[in-house]
C-alpha positions in Angstrom: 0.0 0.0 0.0 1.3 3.4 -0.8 0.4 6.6 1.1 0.1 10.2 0.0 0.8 12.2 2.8 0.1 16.0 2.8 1.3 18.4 5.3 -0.8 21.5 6.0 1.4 23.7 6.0 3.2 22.5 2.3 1.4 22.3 -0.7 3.7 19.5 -1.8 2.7 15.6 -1.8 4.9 12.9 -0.9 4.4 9.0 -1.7 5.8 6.7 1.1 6.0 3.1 2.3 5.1 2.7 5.8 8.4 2.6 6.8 8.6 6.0 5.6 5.6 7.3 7.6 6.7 5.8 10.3 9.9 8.5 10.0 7.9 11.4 8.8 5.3 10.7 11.9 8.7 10.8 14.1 10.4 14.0 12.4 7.0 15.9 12.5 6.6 15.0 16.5 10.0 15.5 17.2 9.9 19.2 15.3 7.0 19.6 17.7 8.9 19.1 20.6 6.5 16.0 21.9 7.5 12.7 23.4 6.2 9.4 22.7 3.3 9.6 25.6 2.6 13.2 24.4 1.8 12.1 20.8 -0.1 8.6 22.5 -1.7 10.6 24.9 -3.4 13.5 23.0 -4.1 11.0 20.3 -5.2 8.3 22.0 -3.8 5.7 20.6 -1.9 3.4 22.8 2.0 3.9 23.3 3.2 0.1 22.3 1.0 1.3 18.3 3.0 4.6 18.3 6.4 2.9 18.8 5.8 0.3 16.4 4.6 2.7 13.7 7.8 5.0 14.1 9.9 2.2 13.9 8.0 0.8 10.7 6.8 -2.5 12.1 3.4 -1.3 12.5 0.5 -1.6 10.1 -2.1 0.6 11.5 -5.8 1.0 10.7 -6.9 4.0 8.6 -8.8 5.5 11.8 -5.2 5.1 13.9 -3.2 6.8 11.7 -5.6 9.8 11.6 -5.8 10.4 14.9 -1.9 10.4 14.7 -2.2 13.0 11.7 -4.1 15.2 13.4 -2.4 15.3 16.4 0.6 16.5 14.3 -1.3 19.0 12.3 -1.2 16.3 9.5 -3.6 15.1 6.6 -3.8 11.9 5.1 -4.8 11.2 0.9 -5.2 8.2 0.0 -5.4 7.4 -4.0 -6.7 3.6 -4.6 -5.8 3.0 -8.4 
């Protein structure tokens, strides 16, 4: 599955594997100034999901990773083709 993630504040799209969300999600959170349990926290989704996304092991629902996004002033696209 690829993923077309748009930041609000760029105009600019990016294609990425997980793996490569899993970084962005990190670099955005980090640029932030959040932790881990910050990001869980005011997302709600549970620490052990975070971790496992940032590190690209995880595989998270549709509904997970837009509560992430949001969090992080993020918006997700996705194209089916």
């Amino acid at each position: 599955m690829r993923i077309v993630l748009n930041s609000f504040q760029q105009s600019v799209a990016q294609t990425m594997d997980l793996k490569e969300l899993g970084q962005k999600i990190k670099q955005r959170r980090l640029f932030l100034k959040m932790t881990q349990p910050d990001l869980s926290e005011l997302s709600s989704v549970g620490l052990r999901n975070l971790k496992e996304l940032e590190s690209g092991r995880g595989n998270p629902t549709l509904e997970t990773l837009t509560k992430i996004l949001e969090v992080l002033g993020l918006k997700i696209d996705l194209t089916i083709r």
